[in-house]
N, C-alpha and C positions, 0 to 999 in steps of 0.2 A: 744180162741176167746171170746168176750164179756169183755175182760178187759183193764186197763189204767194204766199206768203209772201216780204216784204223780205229775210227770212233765216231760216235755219232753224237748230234744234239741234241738238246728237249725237244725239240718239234721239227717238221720236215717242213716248215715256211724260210729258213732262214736264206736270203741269196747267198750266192758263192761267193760271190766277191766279200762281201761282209762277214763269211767264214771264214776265210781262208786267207783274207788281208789284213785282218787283226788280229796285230800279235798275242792277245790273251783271249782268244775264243777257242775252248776245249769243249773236248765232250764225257762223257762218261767212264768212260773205257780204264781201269785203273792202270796198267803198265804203257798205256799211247797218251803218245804227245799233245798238242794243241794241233789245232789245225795248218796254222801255216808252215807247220813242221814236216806236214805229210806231202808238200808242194815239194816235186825234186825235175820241174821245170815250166818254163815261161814264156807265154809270148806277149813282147810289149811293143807299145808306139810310142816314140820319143819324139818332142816338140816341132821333125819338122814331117810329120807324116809318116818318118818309115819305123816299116816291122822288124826287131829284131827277135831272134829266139835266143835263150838261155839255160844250156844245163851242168855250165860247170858251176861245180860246189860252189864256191867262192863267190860266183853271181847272184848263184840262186839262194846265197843264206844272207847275200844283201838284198833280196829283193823282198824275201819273205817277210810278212810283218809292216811293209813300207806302206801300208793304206795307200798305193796308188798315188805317194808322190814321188815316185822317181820313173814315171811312165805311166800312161792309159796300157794296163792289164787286158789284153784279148783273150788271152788263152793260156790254163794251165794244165800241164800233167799232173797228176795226184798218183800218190799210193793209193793202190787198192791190195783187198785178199780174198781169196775165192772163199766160198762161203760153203762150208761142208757144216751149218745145222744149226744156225743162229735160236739160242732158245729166250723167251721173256717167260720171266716168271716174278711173283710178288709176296711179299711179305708184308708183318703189319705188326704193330707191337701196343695195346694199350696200358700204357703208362699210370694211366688214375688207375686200372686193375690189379696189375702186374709191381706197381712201384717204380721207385726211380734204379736201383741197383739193379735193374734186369735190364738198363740204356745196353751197359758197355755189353753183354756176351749176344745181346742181340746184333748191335754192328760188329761186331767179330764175327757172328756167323753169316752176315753178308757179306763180309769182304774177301771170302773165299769164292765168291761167282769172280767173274771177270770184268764184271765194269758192272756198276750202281748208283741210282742216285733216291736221295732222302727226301723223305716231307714230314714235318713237324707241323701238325694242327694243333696249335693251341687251346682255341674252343674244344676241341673236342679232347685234346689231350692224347692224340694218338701218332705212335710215326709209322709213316713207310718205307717202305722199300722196296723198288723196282729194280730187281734184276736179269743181268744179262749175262749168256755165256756163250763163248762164240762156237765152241766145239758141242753144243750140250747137246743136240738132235742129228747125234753123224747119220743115219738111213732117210733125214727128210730129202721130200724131193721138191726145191726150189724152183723147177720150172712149173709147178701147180700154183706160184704165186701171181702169173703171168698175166690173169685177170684183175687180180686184183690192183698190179700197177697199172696197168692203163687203165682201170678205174680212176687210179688216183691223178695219172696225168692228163686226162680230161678233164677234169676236176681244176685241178693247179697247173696247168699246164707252162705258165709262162713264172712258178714262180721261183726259177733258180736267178730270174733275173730281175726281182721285184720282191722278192722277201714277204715278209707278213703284211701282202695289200688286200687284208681279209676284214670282214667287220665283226666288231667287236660281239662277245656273248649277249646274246638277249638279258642275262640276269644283272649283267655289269648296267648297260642301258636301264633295268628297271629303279636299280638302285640305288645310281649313281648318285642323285642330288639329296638323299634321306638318309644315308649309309651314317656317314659320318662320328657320330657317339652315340648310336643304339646298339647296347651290346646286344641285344635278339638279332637283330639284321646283322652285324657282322657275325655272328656265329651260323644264322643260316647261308649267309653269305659263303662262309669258308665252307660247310658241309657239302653247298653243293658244287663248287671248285672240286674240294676229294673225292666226291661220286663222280663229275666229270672225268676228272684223271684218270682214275678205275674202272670207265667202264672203256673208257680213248684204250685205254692199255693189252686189259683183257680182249677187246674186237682188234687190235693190230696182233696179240701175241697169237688168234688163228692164224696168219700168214704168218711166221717168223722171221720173216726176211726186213721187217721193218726197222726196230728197236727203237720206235720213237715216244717219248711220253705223250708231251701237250698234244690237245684233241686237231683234227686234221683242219676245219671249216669255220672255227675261231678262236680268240685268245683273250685272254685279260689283259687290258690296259692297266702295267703297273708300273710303280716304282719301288727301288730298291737299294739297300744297300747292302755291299758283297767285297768279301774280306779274301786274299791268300794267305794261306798260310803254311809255311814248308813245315813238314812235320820229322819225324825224330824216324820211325819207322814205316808202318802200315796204316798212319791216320786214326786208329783207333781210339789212343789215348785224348787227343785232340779231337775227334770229333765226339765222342762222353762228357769230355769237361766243358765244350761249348755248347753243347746241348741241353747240360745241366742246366749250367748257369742261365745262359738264353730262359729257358720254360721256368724257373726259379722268376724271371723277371717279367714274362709273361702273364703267366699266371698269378702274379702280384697286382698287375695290373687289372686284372679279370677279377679280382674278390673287391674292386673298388665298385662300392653304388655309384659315382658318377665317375666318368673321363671324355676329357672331350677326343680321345683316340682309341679304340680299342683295336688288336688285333683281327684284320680279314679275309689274310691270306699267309699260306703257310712260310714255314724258313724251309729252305730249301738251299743241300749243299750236296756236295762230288769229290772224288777223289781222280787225282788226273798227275804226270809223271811231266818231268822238264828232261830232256836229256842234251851233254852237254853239246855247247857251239853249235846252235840250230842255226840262230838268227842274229846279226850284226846289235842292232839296237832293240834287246831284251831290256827286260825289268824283271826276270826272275830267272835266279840262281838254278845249275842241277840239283834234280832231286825230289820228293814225291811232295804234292801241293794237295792242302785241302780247301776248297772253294765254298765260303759258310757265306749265305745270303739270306737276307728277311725281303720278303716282295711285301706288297701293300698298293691294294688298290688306289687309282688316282680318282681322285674326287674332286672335281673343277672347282675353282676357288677357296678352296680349302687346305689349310698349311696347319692344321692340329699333329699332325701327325712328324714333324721336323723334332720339336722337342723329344720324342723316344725314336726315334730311330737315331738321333744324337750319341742319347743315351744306351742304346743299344753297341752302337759303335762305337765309343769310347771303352764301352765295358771288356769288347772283343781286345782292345789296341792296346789294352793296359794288361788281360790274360797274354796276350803275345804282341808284344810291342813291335818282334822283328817282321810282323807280315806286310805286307803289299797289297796295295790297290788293282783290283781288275779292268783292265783300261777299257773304255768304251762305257762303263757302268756310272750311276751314280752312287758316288763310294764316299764322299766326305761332307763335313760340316764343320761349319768352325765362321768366324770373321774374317770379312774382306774390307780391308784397310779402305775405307773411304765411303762405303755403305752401310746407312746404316747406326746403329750403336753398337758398343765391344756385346751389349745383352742380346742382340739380334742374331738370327741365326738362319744363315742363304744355303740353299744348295749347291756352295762351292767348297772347293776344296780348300783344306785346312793344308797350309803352308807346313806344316809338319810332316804329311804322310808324302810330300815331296819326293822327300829323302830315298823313299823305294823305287822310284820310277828312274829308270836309267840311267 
């Protein structure tokens, strides 16, 4: 007790191993790294049984990032920092009230917390923003959160080494097979994702020791596609003109009487820091990244929804041609030579955004 993670994730389901061995899983935090950045030692098993440990640099920045093929991972040290007052606190911006010129000074004035992440509701037309600051309650007293984690690890007890083996929301179950192009259902849909979010939020920010978004006891089964992008300064500029654009295109699609896809769940992005010679086999350069994703409910048998998200990510690649793919995510579209027709369109990657990956 009394300490912090460099950075933390959307939710406290994710295993460690699956944090901390992919090399592009970050978390909020604006000046910390990725996760397997914060790994500075190792214990592995190598093919004939034995344990070796690792903590010279040179080892451990080839190890990081290696998803476990250059040894079965037992055991890692991580950075941590004592936690003298982690605070959550939230903002919200409605845009159909407020206007589109009041995007930028509103993420300007969150990007003075210390780590934040965004939700654009399109249905409803409104963002937020969950912020964090890691000094903001220096006289809390952390050891009153003490109930509260072993609440939670009775609860999840075994999930640093099983990840999200939780079931899915009741609302995702009720909706799943009708969702599809009713724009009333995905708009209740989304409202109540955002009520979720905010109420998971505000009941973790009485402990402050958490910093987690998504709700603790289920998830949305989504899919997504999720863009880096290294920005010029503080992500500001960059995340306004993709916010724009995005809801511009959005909300285009929202004034149509019929689609066989409407939006039903928010975009969602972060601002998160490379710094240099972490890891042997990178795919991104030093320097501050902004992480712009659209999620989207999965809906069994149902592929309406490939066509805009297409179009969504073509539109992001042509605004910033030089970004990169988030490894582990589904991030491209395009044709795969032998399936198919060139008018068809699979959930693999486009031979183009190759280029960025190592």
């Amino acid at each position: 007790k009394g300490y912090l993670l460099e950075s933390m994730t959307a939710a406290p389901w994710f295993s460690v191993g699956g944090a901390y061995m992919n090399p592009s899983v970050h978390g909020s935090i604006f000046n910390a790294s990725r996760y397997c950045a914060q790994v500075i030692g190792f214990q592995v098993m190598n093919a004939t049984g034995h344990l070796n440990e690792y903590f010279d640099e040179e080892d451990v920045k080839m190890l990081r990032g290696s998803m476990g093929l250059l040894g079965i991972v037992t055991a890692m040290e991580i950075r941590i920092r004592r936690d003298v007052g982690l605070k959550m606190s939230r903002d919200s911006l409605n845009i159909d009230r407020e206007g589109e010129d009041a995007i930028r000074p509103f993420l300007a004035r969150q990007i003075q917390h210390d780590g934040a992440e965004w939700f654009y509701y399109a249905q409803q037309d409104i963002l937020d923003s969950f912020n964090l600051d890691l000094e903001g309650m220096p006289d809390y007293d952390y050891a009153s959160t003490s109930s509260w984690y072993e609440d939670t690890l009775s609860t999840m007890h075994d999930v640093a080494y099983t990840g999200a083996s939780i079931q899915p929301s009741w609302f995702e179950v009720a909706f799943n097979n009708i969702l599809t192009s009713m724009k009333l259902l995905n708009s209740v849909f989304m409202l109540l994702t955002r009520l979720s979010l905010i109420d998971s939020w505000d009941k973790a920010s009485v402990y402050p020791n958490d910093g987690y978004i998504g709700p603790l006891h289920n998830y949305v089964n989504s899919r997504l596609i999720s863009y880096n992008i290294k920005c010029e300064s503080d992500c500001v500029d960059e995340m306004t003109s993709l916010t724009i654009a995005t809801r511009t295109y959005l909300q285009d699609v929202l004034r149509r009487p019929s689609s066989p896809w409407y939006p039903n769940l928010p975009i969602e992005f972060r601002v998160f820091s490379v710094r240099e010679d972490e890891l042997l086999l990178d795919n991104l350069s030093p320097g501050k990244y902004l992480a712009y994703e659209n999620l989207d409910l999965t809906i069994r048998r149902n592929v309406n929804y490939a066509k805009f998200h297409k179009e969504m990510q073509d539109m992001w690649r042509s605004m910033y041609p030089d970004g990169g793919v988030h490894v582990g995510k589904e991030f491209g579209f395009g044709h795969v030579e032998g399936i198919g027709s060139e008018d068809d369109m699979y959930p693999f990657q486009d031979d183009a955004i190759l280029d960025s990956i190592y």
